[in-house]
C-alpha positions as CSV (number, residue, x, y, z in Angstrom):
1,X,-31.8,6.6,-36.2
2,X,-32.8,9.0,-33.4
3,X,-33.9,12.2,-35.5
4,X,-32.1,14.5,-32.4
5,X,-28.6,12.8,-34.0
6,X,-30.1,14.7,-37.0
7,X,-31.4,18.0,-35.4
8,X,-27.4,17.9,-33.8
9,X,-25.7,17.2,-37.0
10,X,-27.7,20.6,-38.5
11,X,-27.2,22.8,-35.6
12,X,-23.4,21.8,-35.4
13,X,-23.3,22.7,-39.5
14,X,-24.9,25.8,-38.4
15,X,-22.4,27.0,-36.2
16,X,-20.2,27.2,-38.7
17,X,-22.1,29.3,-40.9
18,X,-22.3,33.0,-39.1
19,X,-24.6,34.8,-41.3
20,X,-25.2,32.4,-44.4
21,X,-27.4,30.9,-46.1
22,X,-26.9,26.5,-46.3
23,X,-28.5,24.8,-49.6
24,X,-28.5,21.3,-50.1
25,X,-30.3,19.4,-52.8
26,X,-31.0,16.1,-52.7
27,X,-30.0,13.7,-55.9
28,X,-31.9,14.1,-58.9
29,X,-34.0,11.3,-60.7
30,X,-32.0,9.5,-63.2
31,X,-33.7,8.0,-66.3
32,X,-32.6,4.0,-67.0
33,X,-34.3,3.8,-70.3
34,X,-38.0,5.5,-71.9
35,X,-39.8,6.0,-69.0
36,X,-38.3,3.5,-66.5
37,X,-36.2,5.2,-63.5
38,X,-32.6,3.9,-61.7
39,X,-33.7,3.0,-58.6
40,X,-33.8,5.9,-56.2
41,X,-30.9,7.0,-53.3
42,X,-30.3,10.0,-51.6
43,X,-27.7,12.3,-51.7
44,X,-25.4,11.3,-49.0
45,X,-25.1,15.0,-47.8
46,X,-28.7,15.3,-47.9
47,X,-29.4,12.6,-46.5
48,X,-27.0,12.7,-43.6
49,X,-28.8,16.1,-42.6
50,X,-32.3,14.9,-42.9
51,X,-32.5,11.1,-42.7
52,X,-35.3,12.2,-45.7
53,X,-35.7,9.9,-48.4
54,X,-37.6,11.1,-50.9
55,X,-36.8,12.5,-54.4
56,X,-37.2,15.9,-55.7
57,X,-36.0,17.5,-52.4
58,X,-33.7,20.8,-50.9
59,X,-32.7,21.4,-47.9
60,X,-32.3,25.0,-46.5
61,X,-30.4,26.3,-43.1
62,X,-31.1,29.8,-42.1
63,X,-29.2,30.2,-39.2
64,X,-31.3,33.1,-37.0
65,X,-34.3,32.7,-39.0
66,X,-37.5,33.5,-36.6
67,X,-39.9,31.4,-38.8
68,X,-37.8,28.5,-37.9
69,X,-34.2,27.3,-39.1
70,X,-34.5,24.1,-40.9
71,X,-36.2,24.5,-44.2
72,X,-36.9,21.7,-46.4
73,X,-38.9,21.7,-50.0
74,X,-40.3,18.4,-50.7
75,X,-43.2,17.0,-52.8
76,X,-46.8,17.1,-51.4
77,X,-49.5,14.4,-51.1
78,X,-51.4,13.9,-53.7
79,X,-53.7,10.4,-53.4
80,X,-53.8,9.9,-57.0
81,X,-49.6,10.1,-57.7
82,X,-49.3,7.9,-54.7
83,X,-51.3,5.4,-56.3
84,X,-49.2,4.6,-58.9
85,X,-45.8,6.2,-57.5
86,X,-46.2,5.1,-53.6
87,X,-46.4,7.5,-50.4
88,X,-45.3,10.6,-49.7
89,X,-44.7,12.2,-46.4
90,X,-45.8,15.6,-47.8
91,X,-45.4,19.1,-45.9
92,X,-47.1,17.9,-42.7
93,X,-45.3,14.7,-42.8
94,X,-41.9,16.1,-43.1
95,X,-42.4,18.4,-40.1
96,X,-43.8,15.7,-38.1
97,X,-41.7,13.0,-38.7
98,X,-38.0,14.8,-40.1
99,X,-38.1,17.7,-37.8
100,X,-38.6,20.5,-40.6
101,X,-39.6,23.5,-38.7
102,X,-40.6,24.7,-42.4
103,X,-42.1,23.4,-45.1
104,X,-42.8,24.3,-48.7
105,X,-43.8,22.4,-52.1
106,X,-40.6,21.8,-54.1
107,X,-42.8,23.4,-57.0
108,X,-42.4,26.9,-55.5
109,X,-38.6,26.7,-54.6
110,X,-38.3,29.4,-57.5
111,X,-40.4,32.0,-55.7
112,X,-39.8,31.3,-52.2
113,X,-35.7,30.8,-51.9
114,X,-34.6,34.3,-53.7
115,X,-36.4,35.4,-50.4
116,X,-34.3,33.0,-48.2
117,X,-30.7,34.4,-49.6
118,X,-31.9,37.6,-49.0
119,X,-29.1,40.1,-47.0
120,X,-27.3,36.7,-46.0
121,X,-23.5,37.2,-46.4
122,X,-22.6,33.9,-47.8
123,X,-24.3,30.7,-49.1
124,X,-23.1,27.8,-48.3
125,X,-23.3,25.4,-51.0
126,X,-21.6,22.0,-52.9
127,X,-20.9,23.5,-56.5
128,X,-20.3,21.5,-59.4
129,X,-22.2,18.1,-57.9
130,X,-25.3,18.8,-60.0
131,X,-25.2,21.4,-62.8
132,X,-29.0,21.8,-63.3
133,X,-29.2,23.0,-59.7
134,X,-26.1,25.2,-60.1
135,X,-27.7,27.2,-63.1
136,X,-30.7,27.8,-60.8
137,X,-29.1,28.8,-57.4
138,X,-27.0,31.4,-60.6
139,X,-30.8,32.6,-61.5
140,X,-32.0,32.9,-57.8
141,X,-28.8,35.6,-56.4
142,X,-29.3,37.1,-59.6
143,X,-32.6,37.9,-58.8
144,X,-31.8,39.5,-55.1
145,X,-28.6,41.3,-57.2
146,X,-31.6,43.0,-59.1
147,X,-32.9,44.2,-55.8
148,X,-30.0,46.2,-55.1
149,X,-32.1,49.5,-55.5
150,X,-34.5,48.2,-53.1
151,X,-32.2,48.3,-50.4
152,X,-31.7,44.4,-51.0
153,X,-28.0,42.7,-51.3
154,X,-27.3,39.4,-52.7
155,X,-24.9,37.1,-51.0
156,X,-21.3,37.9,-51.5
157,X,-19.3,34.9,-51.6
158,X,-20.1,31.0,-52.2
159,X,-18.5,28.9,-49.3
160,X,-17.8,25.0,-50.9
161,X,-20.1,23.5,-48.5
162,X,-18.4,20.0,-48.8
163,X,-15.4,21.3,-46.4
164,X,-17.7,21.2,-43.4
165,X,-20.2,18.5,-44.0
166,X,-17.2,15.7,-45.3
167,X,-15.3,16.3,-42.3
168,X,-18.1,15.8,-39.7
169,X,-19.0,12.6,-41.8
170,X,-15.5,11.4,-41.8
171,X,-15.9,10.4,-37.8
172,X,-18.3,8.1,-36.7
173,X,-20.7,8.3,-34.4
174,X,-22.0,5.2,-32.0
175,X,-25.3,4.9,-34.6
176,X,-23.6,5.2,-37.8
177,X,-20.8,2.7,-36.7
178,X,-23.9,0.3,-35.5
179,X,-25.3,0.7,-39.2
180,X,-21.9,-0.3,-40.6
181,X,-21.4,-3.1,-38.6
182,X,-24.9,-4.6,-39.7
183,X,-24.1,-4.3,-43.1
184,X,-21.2,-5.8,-42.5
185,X,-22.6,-8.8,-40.6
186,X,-25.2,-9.2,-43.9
187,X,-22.5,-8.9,-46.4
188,X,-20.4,-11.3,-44.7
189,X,-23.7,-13.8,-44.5
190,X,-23.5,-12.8,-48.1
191,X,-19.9,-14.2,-48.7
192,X,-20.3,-17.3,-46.9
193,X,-23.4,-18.3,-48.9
194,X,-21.2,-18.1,-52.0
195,X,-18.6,-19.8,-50.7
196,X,-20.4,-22.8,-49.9
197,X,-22.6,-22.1,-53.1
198,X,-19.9,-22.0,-55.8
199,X,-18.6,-24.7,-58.1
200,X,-17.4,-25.2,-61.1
201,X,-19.9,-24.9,-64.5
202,X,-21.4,-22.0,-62.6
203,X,-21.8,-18.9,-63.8
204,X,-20.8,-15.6,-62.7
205,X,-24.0,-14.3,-62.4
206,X,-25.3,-17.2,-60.6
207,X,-22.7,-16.5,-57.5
208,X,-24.2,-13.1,-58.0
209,X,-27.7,-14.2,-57.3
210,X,-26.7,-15.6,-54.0
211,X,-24.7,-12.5,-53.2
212,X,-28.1,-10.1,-53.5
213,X,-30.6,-13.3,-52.5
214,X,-28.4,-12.6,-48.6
215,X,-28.6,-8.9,-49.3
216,X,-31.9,-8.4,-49.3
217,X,-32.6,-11.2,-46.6
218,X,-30.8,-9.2,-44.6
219,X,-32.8,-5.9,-44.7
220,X,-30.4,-4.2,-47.6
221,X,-32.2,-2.4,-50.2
222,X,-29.3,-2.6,-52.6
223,X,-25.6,-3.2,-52.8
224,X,-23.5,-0.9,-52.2
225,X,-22.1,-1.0,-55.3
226,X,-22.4,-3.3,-58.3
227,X,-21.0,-6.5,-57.4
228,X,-17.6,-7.8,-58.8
229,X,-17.9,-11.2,-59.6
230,X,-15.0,-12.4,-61.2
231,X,-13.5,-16.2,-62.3
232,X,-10.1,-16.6,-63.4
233,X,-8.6,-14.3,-65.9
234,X,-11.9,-12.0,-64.8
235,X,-10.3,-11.4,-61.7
236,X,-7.5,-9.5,-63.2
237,X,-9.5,-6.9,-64.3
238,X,-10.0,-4.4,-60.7
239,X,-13.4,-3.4,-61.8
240,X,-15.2,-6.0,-63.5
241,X,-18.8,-6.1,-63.4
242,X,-20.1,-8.1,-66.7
243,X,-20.7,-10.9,-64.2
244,X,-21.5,-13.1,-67.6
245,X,-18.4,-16.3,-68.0
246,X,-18.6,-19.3,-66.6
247,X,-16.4,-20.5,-63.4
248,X,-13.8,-23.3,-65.0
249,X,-12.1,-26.1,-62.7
250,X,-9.0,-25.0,-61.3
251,X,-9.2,-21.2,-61.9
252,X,-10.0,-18.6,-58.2
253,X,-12.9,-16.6,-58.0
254,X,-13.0,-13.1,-56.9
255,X,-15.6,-11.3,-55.2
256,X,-15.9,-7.8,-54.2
257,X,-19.8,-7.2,-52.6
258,X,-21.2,-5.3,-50.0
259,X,-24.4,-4.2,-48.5
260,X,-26.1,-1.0,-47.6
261,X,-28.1,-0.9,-44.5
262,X,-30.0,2.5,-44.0
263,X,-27.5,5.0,-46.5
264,X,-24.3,3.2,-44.8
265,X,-21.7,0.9,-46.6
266,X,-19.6,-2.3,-46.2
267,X,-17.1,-3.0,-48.8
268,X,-15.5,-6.7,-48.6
269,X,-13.7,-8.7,-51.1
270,X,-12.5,-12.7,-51.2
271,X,-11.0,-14.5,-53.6
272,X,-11.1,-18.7,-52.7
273,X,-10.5,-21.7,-55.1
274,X,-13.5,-22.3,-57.6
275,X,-13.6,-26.4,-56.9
276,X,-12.6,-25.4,-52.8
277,X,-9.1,-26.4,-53.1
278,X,-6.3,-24.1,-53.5
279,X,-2.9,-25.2,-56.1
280,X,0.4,-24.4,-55.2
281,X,0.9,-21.0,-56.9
282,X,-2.3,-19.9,-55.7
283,X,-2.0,-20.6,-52.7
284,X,1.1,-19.0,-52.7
285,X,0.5,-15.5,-54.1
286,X,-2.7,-15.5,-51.6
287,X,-1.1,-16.4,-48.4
288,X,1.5,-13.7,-49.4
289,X,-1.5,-11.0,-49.8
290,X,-3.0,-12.0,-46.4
291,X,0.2,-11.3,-45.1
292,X,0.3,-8.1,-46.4
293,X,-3.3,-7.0,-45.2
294,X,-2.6,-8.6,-41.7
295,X,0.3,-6.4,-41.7
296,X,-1.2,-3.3,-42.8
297,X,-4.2,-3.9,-40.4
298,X,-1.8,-3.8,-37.6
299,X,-0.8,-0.4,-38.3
300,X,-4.4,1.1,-38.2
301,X,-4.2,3.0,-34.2
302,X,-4.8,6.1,-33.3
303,X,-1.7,8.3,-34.1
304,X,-0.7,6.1,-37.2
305,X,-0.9,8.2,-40.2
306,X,-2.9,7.7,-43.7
307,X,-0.2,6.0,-45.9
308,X,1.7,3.6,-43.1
309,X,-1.2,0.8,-43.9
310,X,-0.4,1.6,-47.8
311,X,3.4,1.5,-47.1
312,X,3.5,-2.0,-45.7
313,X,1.7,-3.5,-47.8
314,X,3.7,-2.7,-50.6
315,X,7.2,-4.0,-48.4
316,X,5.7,-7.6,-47.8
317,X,4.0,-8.0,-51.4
318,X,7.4,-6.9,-52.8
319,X,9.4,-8.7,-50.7
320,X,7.3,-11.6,-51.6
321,X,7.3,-10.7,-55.5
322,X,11.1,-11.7,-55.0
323,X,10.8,-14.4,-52.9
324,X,8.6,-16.4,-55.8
325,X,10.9,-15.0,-58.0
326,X,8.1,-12.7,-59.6
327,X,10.4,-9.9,-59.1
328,X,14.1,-9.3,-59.5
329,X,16.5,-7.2,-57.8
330,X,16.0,-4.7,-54.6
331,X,13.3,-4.7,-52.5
332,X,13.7,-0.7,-52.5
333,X,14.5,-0.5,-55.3
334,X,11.1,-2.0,-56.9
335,X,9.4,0.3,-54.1
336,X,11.0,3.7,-54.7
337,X,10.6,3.0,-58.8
338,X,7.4,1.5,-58.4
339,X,8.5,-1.8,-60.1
340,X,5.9,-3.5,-58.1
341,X,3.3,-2.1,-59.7
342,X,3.2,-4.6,-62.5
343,X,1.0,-6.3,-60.3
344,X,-0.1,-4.5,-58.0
345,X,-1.4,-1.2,-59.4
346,X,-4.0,0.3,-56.7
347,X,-3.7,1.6,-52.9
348,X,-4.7,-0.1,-50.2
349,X,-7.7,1.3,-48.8
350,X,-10.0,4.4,-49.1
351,X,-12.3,6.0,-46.3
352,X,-15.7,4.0,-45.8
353,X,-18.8,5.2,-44.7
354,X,-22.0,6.9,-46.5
355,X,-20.4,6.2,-49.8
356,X,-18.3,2.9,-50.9
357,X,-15.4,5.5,-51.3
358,X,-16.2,8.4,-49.0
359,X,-15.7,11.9,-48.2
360,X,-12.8,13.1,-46.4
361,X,-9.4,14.5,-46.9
362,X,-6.4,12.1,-47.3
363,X,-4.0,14.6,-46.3
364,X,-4.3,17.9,-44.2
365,X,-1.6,20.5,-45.1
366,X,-0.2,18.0,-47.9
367,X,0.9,16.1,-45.0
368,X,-0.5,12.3,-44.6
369,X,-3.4,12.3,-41.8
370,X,-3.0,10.7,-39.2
371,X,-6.0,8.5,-37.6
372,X,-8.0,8.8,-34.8
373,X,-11.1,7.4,-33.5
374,X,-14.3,7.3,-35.6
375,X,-12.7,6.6,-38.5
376,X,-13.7,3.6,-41.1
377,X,-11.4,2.4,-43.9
378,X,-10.6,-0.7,-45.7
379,X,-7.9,-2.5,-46.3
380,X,-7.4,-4.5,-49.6
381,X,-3.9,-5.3,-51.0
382,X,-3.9,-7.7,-53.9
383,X,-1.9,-9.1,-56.3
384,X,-2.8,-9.4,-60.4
385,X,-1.2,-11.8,-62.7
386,X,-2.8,-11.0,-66.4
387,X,-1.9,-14.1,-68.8
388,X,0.6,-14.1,-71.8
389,X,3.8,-12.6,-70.1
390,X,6.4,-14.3,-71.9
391,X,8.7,-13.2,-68.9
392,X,6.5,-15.5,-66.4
393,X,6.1,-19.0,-66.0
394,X,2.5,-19.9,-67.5
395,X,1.2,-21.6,-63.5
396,X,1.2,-18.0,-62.6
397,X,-0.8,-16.5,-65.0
398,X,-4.7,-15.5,-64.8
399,X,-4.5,-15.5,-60.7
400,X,-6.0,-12.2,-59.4
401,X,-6.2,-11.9,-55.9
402,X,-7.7,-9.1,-53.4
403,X,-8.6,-9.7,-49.8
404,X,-10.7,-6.3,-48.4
405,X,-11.9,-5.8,-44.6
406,X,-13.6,-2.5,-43.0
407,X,-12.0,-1.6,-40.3
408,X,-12.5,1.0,-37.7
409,X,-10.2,3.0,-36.0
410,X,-10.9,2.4,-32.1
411,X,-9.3,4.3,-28.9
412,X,-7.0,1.5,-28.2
413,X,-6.3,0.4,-31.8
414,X,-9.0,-0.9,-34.1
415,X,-11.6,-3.5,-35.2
416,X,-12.7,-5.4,-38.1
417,X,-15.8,-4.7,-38.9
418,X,-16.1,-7.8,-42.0
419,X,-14.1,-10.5,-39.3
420,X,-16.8,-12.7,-39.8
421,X,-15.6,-13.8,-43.8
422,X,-13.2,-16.5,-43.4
423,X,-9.6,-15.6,-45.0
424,X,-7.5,-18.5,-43.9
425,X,-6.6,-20.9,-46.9
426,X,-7.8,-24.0,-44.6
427,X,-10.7,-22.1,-43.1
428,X,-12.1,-21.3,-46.6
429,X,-11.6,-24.7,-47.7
430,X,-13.2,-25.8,-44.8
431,X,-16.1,-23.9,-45.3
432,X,-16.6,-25.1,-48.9
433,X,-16.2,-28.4,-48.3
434,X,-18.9,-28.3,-45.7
């Protein structure tokens, strides 16, 4: 992205500020085992400030400062580290390229940043995210507070530094929606390939394979998240991830994969007919949940608030529990006592953006928001029928269903970003059989 988006996205954090002091770290390293490392990502915060990549990383905004602004400690080159470890940008680089108007090594964040907090009023900071850092921003105001007799004061009050950033990262701009629409495009290449891949005496993990194999065709570095690839009685199970059993003859399989592209998410789940064709009660229970996620798509415009998509969903999958005779007795009645619930325990979307399930308020004033342009959720309603109810006729059991699309909230209504995975029952067996 343009680095000006990035310059604007500081200044307008900034302006909220007055007279303090902003501090954002980026994420720490995290050890996988001995002395391998988790593949490293950014901070979202940090990284929607900076567009900087690199580990072992802060960010500072001095609002007024005459040495310049935007502050930011990072590693420096050194030819012999990047031989093994790769390259750094170092303190030239990140002025150059990420539009640091400062730069320090992040060795010397100790004795240069007491400095920085210096007579500032208030810092402005994300407490609580990483504890190590917390103990060390403690250290650093105690250190001005021991100044006091130098004519020095500490900052007086911590400002949680998430209230400001989360909401500007709730709306969209034209970039950021053009980054989720390409991970969208590559997860939905993703989807297709295991559509027309899968079969049964595969394995989990195999479907899996295809699913990253598109990913990183497509320019993604990683998923978004770890992939749910789940057959049969798997798929009953909201977060499964051992990705190990085999797919049986006869049995759906669910998956829930996205890609990132560039720090932004897509988040899309199908759920199709192992061997390509669709029984009865299958076919059944997952035209009823497309119904309910058509519906609940219609009611994503401007104006509409938070919980409507939620609330509809729930009316058609209940009114459809009874219909199949799943359910028994009113229609409100299951919906004011939660009767549905039995099988279908989750809402129906969360905000999408930097994270899988990202940052923003769901209600303002403990009242529902309401939508408006900019915005990106999803919308997945399913339904999840565990074997061995004695209650429930054995051709419904081990079916778990979810059908997810991202969907932006437009001036005149919305748009699905993930449109191009088929949901229709004959366009999936279509696909598959081709």
């Amino acid at each position: 992205m343009d680095p000006k988006i990035f310059e604007k996205r500081r200044r307008q954090v900034m302006q909220h500020m007055g007279g303090g002091v902003a501090i954002i770290p980026t994420a720490p390293v995290r050890a996988r085992n001995r002395d391998v490392d988790y593949p490293y990502r950014s901070d979202s915060d940090f990284y929607y400030l900076t567009h900087f990549s690199e580990p072992e990383a802060c960010a500072v905004l001095v609002p007024g400062r005459p040495h310049g602004e935007y502050i930011l400690f990072c590693r420096e080159r050194n030819p012999e580290k990047e031989i093994w470890e790769g390259r750094r940008a170092g303190l030239e680089g990140v002025r150059e390229l990420y539009g640091a108007d400062d730069a320090f090594p992040i060795e010397d964040i100790d004795d240069i940043l007491p400095g920085l907090i210096e007579n500032r009023e208030k810092v402005f900071y994300s407490m609580g995210r990483y504890k190590e850092f917390d103990l060390r921003l403690m250290n650093w105001v105690n250190e001005v507070r021991g100044k006091s007799r130098n004519g020095v004061h500490a900052p007086g009050e911590f400002v949680d530094l998430n209230h400001i950033l989360h909401e500007m990262r709730l709306f969209k701009g034209p970039e950021e929606i053009r980054l989720m629409k390409r991970a969208a495009k590559v997860s939905a290449a993703a989807h297709r390939r295991a559509m027309r891949a899968c079969h049964p005496g595969m394995t989990e993990y195999e479907i899996e394979a295809e699913l990253l194999y598109e990913f990183k065709k497509g320019g993604s570095s990683y998923p978004a998240y770890p992939p749910i690839v789940a057959g049969g009685e798997n798929a009953c199970i909201l977060h499964y991830t051992e990705n190990r059993s085999e797919l049986k003859d006869g049995d759906l399989l669910l998956i829930d994969a996205g890609a990132e592209i560039d720090g932004y998410a897509a988040d899309i789940t199908r759920s199709f007919p192992v061997n390509g064709k669709f029984r009865a009660e299958q076919r059944a229970l997952y035209e009823l949940v497309l119904a309910a996620q058509l519906a609940a798509i219609e009611k994503i415009r401007p104006g509409s608030h938070w919980n409507e998509p939620h609330e509809t969903a729930v009316r058609v999958l209940t009114e459809g529990l009874k219909d199949l005779g799943l359910l028994n007795g009113s229609v409100d009645g299951h919906i004011e006592s939660g009767g549905y619930k039995r099988f279908y325990m989750h809402r129906t979307g969360h905000w999408l953006g930097m994270d899988v399930h990202d940052v923003g308020d769901y209600k303002v004033d403990d009242i529902w928001r309401l939508l408006e342009p900019g915005m990106v959720l999803t919308v997945e309603p399913g339904l999840y029928i565990a074997g061995g109810a004695k209650d429930i006729d054995e051709r419904w059991w081990n079916i778990g269903i979810r059908i997810e699309d991202d969907v932006l909230v437009t001036r005149d209504g919305h748009e699905v970003l993930s449109r191009e995975v088929p949901k229709g029952v004959d366009e999936i067996e279509a696909l598959m059989r081709g």
